[in-house]
C-alpha positions as CSV (number, residue, x, y, z in Angstrom):
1,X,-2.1,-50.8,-44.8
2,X,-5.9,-51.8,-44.8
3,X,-7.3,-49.1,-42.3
4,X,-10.2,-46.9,-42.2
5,X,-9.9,-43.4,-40.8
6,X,-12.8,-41.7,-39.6
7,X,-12.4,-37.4,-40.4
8,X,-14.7,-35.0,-39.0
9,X,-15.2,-31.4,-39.8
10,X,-14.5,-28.2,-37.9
11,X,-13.1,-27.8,-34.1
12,X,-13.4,-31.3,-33.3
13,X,-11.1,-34.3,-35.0
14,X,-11.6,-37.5,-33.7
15,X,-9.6,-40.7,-35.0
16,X,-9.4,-44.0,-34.0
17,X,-6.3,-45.0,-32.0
18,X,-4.3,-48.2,-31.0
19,X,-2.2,-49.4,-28.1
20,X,1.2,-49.1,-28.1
21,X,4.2,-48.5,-25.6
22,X,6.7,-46.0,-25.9
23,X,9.5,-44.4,-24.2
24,X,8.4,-41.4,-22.3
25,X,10.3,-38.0,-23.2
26,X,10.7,-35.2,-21.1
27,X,7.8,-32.6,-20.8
28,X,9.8,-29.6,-22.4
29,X,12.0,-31.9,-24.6
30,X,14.8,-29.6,-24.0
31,X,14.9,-26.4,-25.6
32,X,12.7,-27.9,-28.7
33,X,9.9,-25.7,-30.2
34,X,6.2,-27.2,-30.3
35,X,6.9,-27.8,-34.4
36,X,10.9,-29.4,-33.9
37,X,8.6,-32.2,-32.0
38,X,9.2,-36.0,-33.7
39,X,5.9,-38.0,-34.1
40,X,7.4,-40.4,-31.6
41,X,7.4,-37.4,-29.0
42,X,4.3,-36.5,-29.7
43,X,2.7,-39.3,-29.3
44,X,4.7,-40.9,-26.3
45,X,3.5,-37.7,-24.5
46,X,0.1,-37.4,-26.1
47,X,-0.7,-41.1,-24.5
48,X,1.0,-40.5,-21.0
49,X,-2.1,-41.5,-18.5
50,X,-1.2,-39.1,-15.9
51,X,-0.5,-36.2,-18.4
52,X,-3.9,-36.9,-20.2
53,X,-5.9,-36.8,-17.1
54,X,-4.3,-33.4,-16.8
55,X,-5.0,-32.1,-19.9
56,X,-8.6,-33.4,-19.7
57,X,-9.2,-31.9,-16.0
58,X,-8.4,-28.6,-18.0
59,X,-11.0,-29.3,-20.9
60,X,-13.6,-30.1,-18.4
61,X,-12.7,-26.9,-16.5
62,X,-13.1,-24.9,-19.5
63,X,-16.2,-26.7,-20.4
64,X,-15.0,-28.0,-24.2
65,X,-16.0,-32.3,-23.0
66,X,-18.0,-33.5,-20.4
67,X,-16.0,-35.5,-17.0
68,X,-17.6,-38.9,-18.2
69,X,-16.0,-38.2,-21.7
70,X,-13.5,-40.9,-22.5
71,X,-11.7,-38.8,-25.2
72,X,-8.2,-38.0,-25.1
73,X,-7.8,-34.3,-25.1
74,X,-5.3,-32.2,-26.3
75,X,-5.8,-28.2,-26.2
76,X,-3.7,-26.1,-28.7
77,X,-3.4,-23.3,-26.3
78,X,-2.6,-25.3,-23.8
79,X,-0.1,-28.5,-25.4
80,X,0.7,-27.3,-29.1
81,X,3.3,-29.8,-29.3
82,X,1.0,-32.8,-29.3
83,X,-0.9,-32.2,-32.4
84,X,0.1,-33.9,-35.0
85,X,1.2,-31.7,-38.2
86,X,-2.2,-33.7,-40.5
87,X,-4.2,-32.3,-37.3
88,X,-3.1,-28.4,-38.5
89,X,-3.4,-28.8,-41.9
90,X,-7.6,-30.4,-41.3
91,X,-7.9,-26.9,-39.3
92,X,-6.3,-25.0,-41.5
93,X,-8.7,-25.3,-44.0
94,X,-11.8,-23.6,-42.0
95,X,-9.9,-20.3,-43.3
96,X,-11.3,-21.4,-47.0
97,X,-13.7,-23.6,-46.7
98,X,-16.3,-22.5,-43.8
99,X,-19.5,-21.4,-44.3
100,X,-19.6,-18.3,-42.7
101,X,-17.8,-15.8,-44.2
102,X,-17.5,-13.9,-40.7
103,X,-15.6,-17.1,-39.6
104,X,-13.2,-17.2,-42.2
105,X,-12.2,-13.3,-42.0
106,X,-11.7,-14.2,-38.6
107,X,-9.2,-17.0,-39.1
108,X,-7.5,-15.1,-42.1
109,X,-6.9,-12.4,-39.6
110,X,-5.6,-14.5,-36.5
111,X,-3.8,-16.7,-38.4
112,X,-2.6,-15.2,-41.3
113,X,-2.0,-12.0,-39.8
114,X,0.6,-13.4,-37.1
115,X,4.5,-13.2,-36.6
116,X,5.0,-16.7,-38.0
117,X,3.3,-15.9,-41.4
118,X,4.8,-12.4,-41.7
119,X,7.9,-13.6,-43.5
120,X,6.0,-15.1,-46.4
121,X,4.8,-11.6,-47.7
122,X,1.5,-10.2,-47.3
123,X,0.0,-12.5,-50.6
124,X,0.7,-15.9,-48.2
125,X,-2.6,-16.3,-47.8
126,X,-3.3,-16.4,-51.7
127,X,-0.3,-18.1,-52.5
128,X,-1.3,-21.1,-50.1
129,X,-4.3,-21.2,-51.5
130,X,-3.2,-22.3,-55.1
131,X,-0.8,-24.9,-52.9
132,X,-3.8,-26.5,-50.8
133,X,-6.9,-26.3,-53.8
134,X,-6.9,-30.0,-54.3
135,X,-6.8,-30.4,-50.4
136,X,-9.8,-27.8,-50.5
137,X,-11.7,-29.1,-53.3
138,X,-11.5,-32.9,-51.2
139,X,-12.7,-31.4,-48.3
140,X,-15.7,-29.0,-49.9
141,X,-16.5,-32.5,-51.8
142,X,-17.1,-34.8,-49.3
143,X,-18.9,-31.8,-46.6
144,X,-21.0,-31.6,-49.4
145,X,-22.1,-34.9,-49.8
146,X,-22.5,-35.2,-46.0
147,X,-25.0,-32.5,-46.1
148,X,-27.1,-34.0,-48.5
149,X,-27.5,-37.3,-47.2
150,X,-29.7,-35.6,-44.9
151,X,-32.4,-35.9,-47.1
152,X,-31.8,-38.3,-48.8
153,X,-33.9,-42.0,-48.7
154,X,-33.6,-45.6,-49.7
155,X,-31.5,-46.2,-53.0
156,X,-31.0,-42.9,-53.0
157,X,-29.4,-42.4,-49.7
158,X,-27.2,-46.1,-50.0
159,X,-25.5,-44.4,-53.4
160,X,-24.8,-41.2,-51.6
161,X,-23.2,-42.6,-48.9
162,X,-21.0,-44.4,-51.4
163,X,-20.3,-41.6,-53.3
164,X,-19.4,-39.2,-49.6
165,X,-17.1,-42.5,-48.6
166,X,-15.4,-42.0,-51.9
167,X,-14.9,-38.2,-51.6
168,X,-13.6,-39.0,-47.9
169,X,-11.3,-41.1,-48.7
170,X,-10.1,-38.4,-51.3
171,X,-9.4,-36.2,-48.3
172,X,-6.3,-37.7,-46.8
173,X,-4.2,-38.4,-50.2
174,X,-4.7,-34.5,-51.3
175,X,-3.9,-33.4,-47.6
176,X,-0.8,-35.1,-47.2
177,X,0.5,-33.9,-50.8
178,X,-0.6,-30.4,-50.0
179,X,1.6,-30.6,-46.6
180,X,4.3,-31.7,-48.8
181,X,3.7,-29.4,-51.6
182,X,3.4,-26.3,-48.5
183,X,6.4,-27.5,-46.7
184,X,8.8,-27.3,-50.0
185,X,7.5,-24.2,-51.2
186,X,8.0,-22.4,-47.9
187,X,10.3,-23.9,-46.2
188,X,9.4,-27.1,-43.9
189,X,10.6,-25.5,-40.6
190,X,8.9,-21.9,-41.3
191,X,5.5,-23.6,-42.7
192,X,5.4,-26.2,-39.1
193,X,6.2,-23.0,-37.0
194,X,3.1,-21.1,-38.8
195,X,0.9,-24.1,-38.1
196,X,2.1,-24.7,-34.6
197,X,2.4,-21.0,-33.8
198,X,-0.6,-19.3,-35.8
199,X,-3.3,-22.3,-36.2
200,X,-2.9,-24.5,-32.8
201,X,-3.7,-22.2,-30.7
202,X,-7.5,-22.6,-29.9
203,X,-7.7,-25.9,-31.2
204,X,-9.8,-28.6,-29.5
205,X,-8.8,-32.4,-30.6
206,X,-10.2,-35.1,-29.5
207,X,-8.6,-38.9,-30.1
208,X,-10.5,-42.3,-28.5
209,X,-8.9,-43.9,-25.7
210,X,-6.5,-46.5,-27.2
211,X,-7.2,-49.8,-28.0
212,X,-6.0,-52.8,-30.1
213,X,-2.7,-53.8,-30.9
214,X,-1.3,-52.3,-33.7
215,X,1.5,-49.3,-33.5
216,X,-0.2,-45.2,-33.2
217,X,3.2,-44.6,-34.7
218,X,2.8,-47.1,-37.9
219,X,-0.4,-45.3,-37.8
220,X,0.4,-42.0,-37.9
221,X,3.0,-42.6,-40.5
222,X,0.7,-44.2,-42.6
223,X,-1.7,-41.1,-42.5
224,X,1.2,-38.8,-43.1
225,X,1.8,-40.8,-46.2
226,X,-1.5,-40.4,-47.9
227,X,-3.3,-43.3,-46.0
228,X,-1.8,-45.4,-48.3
C-alpha cells in the first residue's frame, strides 16, 4: 500500500485520515473495556460528527486546541477507547526516550507504577525495554536527525532530510514488531489493558478532518502491519 504517514514526536500525533462510512456502535459497547475495543469500533466512533464536536468542545475547554482548529480530538482521560493501540505504543516511548530526565521519572512512575503493570513484576519496566530497543533506537534516530536539520544548509540540509525520511520510515516497521513482540511476551490482553489503563490517560491526539476516498480502516491495518 503506497502511503506516506506523517509521525510527530511527544503529546501530539497527527496523521493523515480518509473518508469512509461505517456502522455506528454504541457509546459503551456493552460491558467492553477501553482495550477489548475492535479497530472498526474505534474508528466508527472516533469519526462520529456529533461525538467529535463533543470531544473537541472539551479540548477547547481545557485549553489543549484552539475553537478554529479543525483537528479531530480525542482525550485519553476523557475517551481511552478511541486511541488506536500504534497511538499507545508512540507515547509509550517518552518513558525512554525524552530528554528530560525529570519527565521520564515521571512517566516510569505514573505508568509503570499502576495496577495494570503490577502483575508483570517490579523489573517490567526493564524487561520492556529489551522488547521495544529497536522501536527506541527508530525513534532516537530519526528525533535526532530532525534536530539537526536545523542547522543545516544547501547540499547539506537536502541529504539530511533524506537520511531523517529514511530513519522515519524506520519508525513504523520496528513499532509494530515491538507491539507484537510486547503483546506475546506478556500477554496481548494484559499488555492493551496497561496501555489503555496506565499510558492513555493524559494523552492529547490529534487526527485531520477526513478526506479522500480510501478506507481509515485499510489504513489503520496497514499501519498496524508495519506500513507495509
Amino acid at each position: 500500500m503506497g502511503r506516506s504517514l506523517g509521525i510527530s514526536f511527544g503529546f501530539l500525533i497527527a496523521t493523515a485520515l480518509c473518508s469512509c462510512a461505517f456502522a455506528q456502535p454504541e457509546k459503551h459497547q456493552g460491558n467492553k473495556r477501553a482495550w477489548e475495543w475492535t479497530r472498526e469500533e474505534r474508528i466508527a466512533r472516533r469519526f462520529d460528527p456529533s461525538e467529535a464536536r463533543a470531544r473537541k468542545e472539551d479540548a477547547v475547554a481545557q485549553g489543549h486546541v484552539a475553537r478554529d482548529s479543525d483537528f479531530n480530538v480525542v482525550l485519553g482521560d476523557r475517551d481511552p477507547e478511541l486511541l488506536m493501540p500504534w497511538e499507545l505504543m508512540d507515547r509509550l516511548v517518552t518513558a525512554y526516550t525524552w530528554r528530560d530526565d525529570k519527565v521520564k521519572e515521571r512517566y516510569r512512575r505514573q505508568w509503570f507504577a499502576s495496577e495494570a503493570a503490577r502483575q508483570f513484576g517490579e523489573d517490567f519496566y526493564s524487561r520492556l525495554q529489551e522488547v521495544l530497543l529497536p522501536f527506541l533506537d527508530a525513534t532516537s534516530e530519526a528525533e535526532r536527525l530532525q534536530a539537526g536539520m536545523n542547522g543545516a544548509a544547501g547540499e547539506s540540509d537536502a541529504g539530511s532530510r533524506k537520511q531523517w525520511q529514511e530513519a522515519n520510515h524506520a519508525i513504523c516497521p520496528s513499532r509494530a514488531k515491538a507491539l507484537s513482540a510486547a503483546r506475546e511476551i506478556f500477554g496481548r490482553a494484559a499488555f492493551d489493558r496497561f496501555l489503555y489503563e496506565a499510558v492513555a490517560p493524559g494523552a492529547v491526539v490529534l487526527t485531520s478532518t477526513p478526506s479522500g476516498t480510501s478506507s481509515r480502516a485499510e489504513l489503520e491495518a496497514w499501519i498496524e502491519g508495519g506500513c507495509r
